[in-house]
N, C-alpha and C positions, 0 to 999 in steps of 0.2 A: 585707424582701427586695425588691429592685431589679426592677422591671419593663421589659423591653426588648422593645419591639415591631419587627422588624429585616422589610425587605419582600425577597423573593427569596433565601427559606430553602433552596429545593430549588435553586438556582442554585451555581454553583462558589467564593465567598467566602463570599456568606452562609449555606451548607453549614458550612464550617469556623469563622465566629463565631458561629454557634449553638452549635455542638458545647463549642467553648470557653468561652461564657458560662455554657454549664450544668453545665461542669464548676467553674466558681467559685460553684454555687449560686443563679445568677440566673434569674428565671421568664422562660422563653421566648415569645413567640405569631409563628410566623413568618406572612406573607403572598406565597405567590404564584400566576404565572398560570399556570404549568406549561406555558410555550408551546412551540412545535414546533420552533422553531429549531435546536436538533437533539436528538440520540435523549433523548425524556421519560423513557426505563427510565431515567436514569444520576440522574436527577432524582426519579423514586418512588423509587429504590434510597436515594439520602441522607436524602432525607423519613423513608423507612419507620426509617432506621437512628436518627432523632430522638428520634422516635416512642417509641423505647425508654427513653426517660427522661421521667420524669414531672413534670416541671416543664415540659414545652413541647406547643403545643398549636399550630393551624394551620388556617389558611383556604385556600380555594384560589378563586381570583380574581383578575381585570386590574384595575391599578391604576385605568385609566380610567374603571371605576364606582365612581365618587365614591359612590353611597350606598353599598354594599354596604364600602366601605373606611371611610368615616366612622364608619358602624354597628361595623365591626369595632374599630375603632379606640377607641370613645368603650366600649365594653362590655369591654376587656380594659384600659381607662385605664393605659396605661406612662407610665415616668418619663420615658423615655429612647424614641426613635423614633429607629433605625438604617436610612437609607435606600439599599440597594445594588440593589434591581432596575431594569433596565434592559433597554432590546436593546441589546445590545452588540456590539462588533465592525466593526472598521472599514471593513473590504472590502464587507459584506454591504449598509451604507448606501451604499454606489454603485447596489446594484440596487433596494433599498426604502427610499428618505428618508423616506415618509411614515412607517413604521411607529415610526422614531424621534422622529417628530415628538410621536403620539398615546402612547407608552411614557412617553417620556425627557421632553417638557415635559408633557403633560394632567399625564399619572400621576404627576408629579414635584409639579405644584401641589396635587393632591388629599392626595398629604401634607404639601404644608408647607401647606396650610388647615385640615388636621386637625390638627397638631402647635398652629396657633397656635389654634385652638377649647380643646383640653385641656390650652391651660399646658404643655405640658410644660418638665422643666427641662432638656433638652439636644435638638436636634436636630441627629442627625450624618449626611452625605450625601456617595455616591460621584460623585466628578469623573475626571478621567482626565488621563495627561501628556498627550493630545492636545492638550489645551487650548492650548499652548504650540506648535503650528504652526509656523512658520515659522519661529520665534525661531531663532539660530542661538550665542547665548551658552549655555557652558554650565559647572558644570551650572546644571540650568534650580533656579530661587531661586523663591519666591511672591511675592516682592516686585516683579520684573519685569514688564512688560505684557505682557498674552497678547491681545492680537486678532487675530490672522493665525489662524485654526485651516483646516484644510484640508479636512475633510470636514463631513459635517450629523451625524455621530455628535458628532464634535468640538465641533461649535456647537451642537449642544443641550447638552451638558453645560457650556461655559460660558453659557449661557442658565441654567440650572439655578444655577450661581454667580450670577447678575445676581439672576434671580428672590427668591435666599436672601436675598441682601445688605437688600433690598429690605422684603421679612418683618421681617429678624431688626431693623431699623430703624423702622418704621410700630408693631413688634405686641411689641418689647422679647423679642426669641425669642431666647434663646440658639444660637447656630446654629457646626457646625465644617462645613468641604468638605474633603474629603480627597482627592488626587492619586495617584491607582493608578501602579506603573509596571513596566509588563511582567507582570503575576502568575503564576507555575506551580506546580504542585505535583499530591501526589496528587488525585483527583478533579475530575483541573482540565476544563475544554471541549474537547469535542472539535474544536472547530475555532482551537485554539488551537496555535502550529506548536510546541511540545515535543512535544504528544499526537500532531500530524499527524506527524512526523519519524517518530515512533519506531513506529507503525501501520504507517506505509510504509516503513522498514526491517527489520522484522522480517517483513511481506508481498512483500519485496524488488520494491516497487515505488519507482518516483524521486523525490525530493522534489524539489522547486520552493524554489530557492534566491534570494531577488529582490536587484535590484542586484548580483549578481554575487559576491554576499556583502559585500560592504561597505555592513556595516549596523552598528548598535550599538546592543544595551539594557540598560537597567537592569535588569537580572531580578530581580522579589522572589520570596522564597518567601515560599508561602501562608498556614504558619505565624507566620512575621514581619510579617507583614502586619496579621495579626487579633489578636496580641496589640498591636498598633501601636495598632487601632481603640479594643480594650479600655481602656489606660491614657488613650486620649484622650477617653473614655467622661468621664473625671472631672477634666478641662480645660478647662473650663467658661468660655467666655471670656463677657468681662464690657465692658461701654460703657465708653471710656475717660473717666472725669467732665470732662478739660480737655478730651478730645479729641487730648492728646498721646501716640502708639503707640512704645512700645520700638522701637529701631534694631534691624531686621531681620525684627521681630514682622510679619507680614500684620494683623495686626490693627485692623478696620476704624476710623477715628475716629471714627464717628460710630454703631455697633450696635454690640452684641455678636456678631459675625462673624468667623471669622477663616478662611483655607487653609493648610493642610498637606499639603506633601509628602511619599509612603508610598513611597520606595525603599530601594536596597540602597547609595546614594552609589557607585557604580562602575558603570563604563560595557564589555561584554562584547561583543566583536565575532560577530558572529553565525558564522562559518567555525570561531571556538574552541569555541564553541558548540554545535556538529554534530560538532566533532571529539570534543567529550567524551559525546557522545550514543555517538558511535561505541566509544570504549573503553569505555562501561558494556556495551553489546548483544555488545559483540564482534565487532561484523558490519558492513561498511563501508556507507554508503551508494550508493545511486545519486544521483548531482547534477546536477539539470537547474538551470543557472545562467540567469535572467533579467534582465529589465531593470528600472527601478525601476516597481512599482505604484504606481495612481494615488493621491494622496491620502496617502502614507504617506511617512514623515519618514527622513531617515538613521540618525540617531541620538538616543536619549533619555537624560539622567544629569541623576540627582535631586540638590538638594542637601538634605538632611537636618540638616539643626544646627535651623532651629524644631522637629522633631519630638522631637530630642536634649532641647533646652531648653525644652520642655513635658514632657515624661513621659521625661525619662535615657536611654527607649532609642533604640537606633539598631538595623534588620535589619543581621543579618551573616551570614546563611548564603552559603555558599560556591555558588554556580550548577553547583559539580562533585557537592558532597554533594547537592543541592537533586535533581537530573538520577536521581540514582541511588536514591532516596527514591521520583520517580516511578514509577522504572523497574521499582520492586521491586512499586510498588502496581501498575501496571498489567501485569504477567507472571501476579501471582496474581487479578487481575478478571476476564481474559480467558482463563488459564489457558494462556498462550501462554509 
């Protein structure tokens, strides 16, 4: 039985690759901090729903103590070390950079020094299309350079890439970074604008529409996502012995490293976006159209074919059916 140790179980993805991994039989141990960032019920509420299955077990702790995470770490010995906690959210590091500093790189190293202490044989970690900043080619490829990122949420996490590269090189660690893009679904953050729209439309208060709506994301669903994780679970990249990388592969020449992009390959204008929010509620919004916030990009589109050509699949859910999946979780959570 496969051991996966995944950090930020009670958090809104790795909620749902737990859930998943334990329904294919895999022993769970999630880790996390249960931080404040916002409401912790919605975070006891998925823990407790875990809980319910006897294959997973759980710590609660910041990754930033290093012992209390080694300890945990070296005493649940996983094969496999899933790393998606973070502080997350891009607007929020405009007001607190530090907090992603001490999250996003301390807590990031404290697992990839654990991961290279116990051998294990895959370490897999969330990255973010922020990465990809400024870039203006699209869609955005792993093979392109990313150093423009535009916020310190953004630049930690390609620090967290630098860091890995780094590891999976010196210490022979198998290591995969995965590139999130736009995630929604049930259970998803509440400060994340599907859940914010549909809070404030149903409260008939206004949403905040930035840029005027000319925006554009990838939206994955949350589903699509985590089985994405799952199959890349057993994609085990490996040092290329010449040093020569397949055309197109990210695959490091010199470790076994590689990045993946985790989109839906199509790019969703935000204005359609709200308009289908609108015919699932039934209920128009109010739209308070803005100007562009700081730090945030026009548009994100993944290109998907390495994830295709490592593990066949590719997300397809539709951002209409995705929208309405939420819509149905969140009327009977809240009762509204």
């Amino acid at each position: 039985m496969t051991r996966v140790l995944i950090t930020g179980t009670a958090g809104f993805i790795g909620f749902h690759l737990a859930k998943f991994l334990l329904a294919e039989g895999f022993r769970v141990h999630g880790y996390d901090g249960m931080s404040d960032y916002y409401d912790v019920r919605i975070k006891q509420k998925r823990h407790a729903m875990l809980l319910q299955n006897e294959g997973f077990t759980m710590t609660e702790g910041l990754l930033e103590d290093e012992a209390l995470f080694g300890s945990v770490a070296e005493e649940f010995a996983p094969d496999v070390i899933v790393h998606l906690a973070a502080q997350a959210g891009v607007r929020y590091s405009l007001e607190n950079p530090r907090a992603y500093l001490d999250s996003n790189v301390i807590g990031t190293f404290n697992v990839m020094d654990a991961a290279r202490r116990l051998e294990v044989k895959h370490l897999l970690m969330a990255s973010t299309s922020s990465v990809y900043g400024a870039n203006t080619e699209m869609p955005f490829i792993e093979t392109e350079k990313a150093d423009t990122q535009l916020t310190i949420y953004a630049a930690t996490k390609k620090a967290n890439e630098s860091m890995a590269h780094s590891y999976a090189h010196l210490y022979d660690l198998p290591t995969t970074m995965f590139r999130f893009f736009t995630v929604y679904g049930p259970w998803g953050r509440p400060d994340l604008a599907l859940y914010k729209f549909v809070d404030a439309i149903l409260d008939d208060r206004p949403i905040d529409i930035y840029n005027n709506g000319d925006m554009y994301r990838d939206f994955t669903y949350v589903d699509d996502l985590v089985r994405a994780i799952r199959l890349l679970i057993d994609a085990v990249p490996e040092r290329p012995e010449d040093g020569i990388v397949p055309e197109g592969d990210s695959l490091s020449p010199v470790a076994p490293y590689r990045v993946v992009n985790i989109g839906n390959s199509d790019k969703v204008r935000l204005l359609d976006f709200v308009d289908a929010i609108e015919e699932c509620l039934g209920q128009k919004a109010q739209r308070n159209y803005m100007g562009m916030q700081t730090g945030d990009v026009p548009a994100t589109w993944a290109n998907a074919d390495l994830l295709k050509k490592l593990t066949g699949y590719r997300p397809q859910t539709d951002f209409r059916d995705g929208i309405a999946r939420f819509v149905e979780w969140y009327r009977e959570y809240y009762q509204k």
